[in-house]
PASEBA-1860 file (N, C-alpha, C; in nm, 3 decimals):
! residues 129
1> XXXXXXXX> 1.699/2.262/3.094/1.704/2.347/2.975/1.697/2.495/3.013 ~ 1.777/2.538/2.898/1.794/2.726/2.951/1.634/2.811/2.906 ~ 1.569/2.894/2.954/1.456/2.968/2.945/1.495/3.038/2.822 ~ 1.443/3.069/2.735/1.410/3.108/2.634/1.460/3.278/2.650 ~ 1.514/3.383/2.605/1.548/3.514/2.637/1.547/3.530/2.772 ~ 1.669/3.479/2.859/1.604/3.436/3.026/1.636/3.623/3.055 ~ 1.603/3.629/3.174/1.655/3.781/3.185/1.760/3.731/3.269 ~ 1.842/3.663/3.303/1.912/3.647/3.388/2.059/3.675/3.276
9> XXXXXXXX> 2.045/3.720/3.149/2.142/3.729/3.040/2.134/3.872/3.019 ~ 2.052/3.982/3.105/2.051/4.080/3.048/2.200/4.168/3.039 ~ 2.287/4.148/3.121/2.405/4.220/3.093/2.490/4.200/2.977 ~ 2.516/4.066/2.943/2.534/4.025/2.797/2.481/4.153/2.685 ~ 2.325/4.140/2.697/2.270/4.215/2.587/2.296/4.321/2.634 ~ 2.339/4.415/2.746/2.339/4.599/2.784/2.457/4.546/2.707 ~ 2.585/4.537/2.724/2.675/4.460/2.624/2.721/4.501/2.514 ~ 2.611/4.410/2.400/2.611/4.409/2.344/2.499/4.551/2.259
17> XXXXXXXX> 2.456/4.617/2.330/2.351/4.731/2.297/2.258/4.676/2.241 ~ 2.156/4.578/2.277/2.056/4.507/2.240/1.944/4.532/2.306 ~ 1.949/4.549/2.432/1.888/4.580/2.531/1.693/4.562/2.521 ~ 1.708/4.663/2.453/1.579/4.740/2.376/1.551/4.612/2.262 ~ 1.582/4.537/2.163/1.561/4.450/2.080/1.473/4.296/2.181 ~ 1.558/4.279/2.317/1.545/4.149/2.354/1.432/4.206/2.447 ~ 1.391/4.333/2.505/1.253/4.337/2.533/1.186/4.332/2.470 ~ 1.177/4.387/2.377/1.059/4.361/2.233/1.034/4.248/2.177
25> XXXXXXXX> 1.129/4.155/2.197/1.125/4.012/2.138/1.036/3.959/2.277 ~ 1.108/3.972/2.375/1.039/3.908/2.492/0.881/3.916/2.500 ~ 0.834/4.035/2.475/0.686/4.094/2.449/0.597/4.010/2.331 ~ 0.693/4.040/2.205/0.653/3.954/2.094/0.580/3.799/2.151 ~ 0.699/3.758/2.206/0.761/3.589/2.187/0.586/3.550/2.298 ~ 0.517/3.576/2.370/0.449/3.583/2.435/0.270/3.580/2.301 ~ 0.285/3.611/2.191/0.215/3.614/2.118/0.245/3.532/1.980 ~ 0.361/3.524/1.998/0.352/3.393/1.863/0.356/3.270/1.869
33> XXXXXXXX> 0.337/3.219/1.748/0.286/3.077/1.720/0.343/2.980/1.773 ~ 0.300/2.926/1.894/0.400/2.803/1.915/0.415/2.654/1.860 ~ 0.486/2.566/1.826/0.482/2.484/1.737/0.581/2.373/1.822 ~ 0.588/2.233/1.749/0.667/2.149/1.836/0.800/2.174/1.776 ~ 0.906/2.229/1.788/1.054/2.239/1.735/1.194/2.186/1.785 ~ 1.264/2.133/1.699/1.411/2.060/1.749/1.432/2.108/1.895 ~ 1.464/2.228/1.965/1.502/2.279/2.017/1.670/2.289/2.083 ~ 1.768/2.209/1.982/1.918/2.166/2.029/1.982/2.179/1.935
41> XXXXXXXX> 1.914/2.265/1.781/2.012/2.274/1.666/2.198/2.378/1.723 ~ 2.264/2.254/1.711/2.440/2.323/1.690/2.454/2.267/1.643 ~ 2.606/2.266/1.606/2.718/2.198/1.494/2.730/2.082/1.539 ~ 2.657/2.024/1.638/2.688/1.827/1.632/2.594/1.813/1.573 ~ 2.466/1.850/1.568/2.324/1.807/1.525/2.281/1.848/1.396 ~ 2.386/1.930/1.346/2.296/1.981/1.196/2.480/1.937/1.074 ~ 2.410/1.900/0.953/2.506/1.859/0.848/2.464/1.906/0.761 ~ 2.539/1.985/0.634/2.555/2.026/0.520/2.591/1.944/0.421
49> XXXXXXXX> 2.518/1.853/0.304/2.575/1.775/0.199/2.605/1.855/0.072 ~ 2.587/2.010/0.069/2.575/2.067/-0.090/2.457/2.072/-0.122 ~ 2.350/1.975/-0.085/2.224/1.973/-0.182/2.118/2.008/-0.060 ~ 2.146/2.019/0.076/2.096/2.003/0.159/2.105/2.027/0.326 ~ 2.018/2.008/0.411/2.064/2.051/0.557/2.028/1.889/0.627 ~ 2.068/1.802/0.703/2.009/1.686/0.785/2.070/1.728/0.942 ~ 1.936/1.724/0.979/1.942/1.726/1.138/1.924/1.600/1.203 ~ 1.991/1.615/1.329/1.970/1.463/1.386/1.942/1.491/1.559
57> XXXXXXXX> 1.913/1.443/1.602/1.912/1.418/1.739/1.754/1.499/1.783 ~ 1.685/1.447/1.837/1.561/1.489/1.854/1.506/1.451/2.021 ~ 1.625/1.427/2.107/1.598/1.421/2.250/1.511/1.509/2.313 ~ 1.596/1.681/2.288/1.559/1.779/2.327/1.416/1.884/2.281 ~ 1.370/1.805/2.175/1.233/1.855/2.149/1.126/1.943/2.190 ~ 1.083/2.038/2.218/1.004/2.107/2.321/0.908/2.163/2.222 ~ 0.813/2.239/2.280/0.747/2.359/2.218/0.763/2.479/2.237 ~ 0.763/2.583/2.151/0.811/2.644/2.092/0.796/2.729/1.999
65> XXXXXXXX> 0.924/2.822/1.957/0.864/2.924/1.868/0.961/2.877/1.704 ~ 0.914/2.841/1.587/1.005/2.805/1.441/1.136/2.905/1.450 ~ 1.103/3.041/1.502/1.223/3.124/1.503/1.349/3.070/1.599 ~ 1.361/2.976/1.671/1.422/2.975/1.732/1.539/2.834/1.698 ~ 1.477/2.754/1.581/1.544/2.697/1.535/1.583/2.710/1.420 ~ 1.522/2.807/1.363/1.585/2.866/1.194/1.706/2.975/1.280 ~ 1.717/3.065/1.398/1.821/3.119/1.427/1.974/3.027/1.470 ~ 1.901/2.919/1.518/2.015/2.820/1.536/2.089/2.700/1.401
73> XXXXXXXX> 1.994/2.751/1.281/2.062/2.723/1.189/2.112/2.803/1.142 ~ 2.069/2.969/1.141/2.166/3.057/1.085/2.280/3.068/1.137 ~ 2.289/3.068/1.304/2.388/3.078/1.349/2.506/2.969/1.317 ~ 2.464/2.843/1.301/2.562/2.751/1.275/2.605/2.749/1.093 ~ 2.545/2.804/0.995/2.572/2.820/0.883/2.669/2.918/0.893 ~ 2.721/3.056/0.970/2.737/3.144/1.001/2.888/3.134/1.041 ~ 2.927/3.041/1.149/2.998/3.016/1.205/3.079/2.910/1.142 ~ 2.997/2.794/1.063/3.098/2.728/0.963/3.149/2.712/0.847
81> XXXXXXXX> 3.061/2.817/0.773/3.024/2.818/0.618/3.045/2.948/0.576 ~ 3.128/2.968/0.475/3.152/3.122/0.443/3.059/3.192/0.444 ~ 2.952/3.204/0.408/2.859/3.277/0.387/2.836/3.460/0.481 ~ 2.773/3.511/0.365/2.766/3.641/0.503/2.614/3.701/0.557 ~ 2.582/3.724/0.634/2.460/3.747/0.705/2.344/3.766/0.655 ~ 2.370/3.859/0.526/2.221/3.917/0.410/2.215/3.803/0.340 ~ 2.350/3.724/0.282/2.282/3.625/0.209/2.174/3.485/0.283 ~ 2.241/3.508/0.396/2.145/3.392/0.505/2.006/3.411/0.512
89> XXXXXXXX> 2.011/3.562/0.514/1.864/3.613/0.621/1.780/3.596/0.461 ~ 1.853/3.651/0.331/1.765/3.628/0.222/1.722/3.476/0.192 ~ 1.822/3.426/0.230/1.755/3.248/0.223/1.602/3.258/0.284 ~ 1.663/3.252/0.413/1.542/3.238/0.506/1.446/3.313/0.487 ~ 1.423/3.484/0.448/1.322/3.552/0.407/1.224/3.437/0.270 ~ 1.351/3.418/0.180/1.292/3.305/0.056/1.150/3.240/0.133 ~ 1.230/3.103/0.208/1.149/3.036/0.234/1.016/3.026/0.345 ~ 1.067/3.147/0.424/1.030/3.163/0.543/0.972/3.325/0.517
97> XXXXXXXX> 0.823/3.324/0.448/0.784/3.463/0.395/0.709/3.528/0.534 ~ 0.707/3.446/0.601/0.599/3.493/0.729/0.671/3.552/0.865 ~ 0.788/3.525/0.842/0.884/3.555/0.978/0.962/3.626/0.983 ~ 0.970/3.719/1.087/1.082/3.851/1.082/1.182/3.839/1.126 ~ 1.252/3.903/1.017/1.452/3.818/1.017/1.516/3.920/1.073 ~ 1.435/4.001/1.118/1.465/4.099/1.245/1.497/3.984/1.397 ~ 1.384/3.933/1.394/1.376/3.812/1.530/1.458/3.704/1.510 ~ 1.509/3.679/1.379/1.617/3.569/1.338/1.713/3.579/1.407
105> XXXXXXXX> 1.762/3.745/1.353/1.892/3.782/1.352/1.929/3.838/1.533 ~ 1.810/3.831/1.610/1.814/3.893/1.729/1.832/3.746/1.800 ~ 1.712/3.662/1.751/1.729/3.539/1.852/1.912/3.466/1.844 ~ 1.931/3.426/1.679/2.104/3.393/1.672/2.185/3.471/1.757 ~ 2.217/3.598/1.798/2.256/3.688/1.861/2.283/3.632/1.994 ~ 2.183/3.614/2.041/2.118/3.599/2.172/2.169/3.471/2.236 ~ 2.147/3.349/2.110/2.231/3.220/2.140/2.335/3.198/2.085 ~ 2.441/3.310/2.034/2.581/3.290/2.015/2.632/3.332/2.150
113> XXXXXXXX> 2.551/3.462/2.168/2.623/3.538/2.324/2.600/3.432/2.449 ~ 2.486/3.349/2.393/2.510/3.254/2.551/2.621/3.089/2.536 ~ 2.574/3.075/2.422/2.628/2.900/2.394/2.780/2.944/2.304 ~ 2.807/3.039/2.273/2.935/3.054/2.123/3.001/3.171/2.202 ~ 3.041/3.258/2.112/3.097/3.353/2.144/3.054/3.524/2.159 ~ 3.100/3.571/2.236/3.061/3.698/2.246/3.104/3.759/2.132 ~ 3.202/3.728/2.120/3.246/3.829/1.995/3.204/3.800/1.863 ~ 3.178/3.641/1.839/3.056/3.670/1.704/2.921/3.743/1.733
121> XXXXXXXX> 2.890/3.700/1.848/2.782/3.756/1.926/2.752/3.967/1.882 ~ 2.884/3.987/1.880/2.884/4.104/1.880/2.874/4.184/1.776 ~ 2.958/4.073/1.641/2.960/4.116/1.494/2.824/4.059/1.465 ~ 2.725/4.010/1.520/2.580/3.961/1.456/2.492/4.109/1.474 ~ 2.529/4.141/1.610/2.447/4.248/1.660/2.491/4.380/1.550 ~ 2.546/4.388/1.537/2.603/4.483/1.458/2.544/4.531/1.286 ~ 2.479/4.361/1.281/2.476/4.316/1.137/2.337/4.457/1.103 ~ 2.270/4.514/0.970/2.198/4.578/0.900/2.107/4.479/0.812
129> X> 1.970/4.436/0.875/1.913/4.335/0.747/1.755/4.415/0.683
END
């Protein structure tokens, strides 16, 4: 499994002008809550019915930070579902009153530029939330 903000990605983020965001996360990530989480949410593992989200596959399980699998659902809502970035991050602000969609929108970033594409990668970084 890949390390979590590895630094071995830092040119990606000079890149992408993130630089400064994924140290601060790195610093953060060292103080928050760790919890047991999916840790493998993409588009094989997560389904949309209209009323709902069902995830499946629970091999890859680890511990962990919640931000890191609510970014891998934004990112995959993102990538398949019209939707546009403020309306996502307001979902997630909704339900998710405790977590900064600053770190959402940095962690999705982070795992489009490594697992997806740079160039969504690039229009995420870009995004204003």
């Amino acid at each position: 499994p890949r390390d979590f903000l590895s630094k071995k990605d830092e040119k990606i983020f000079s890149r992408l002008g993130m630089s400064s965001k994924l140290g601060l996360l790195r610093t953060k990530y060292n103080y928050m809550r760790k919890q047991l989480i999916h840790g493998d949410i993409y588009e094989d593992n997560i389904f949309f019915d209209g009323t709902g989200v069902s995830i499946i596959d629970f091999s890859d399980m680890k511990i962990g930070i919640i931000e890191e699998d609510i970014a891998d659902v934004v990112r995959c809502v993102i990538k398949y579902r019209d939707y546009n970035v403020e309306g996502v991050m307001n979902f997630i602000r909704y339900y998710y009153k405790d977590i900064d969609a600053e770190d959402i929108l940095t962690i999705a970033t982070y795992n489009e530029a490594i697992f997806g594409s740079e160039n969504r990668a690039k229009k995420l970084s870009m995004e204003k939330i």
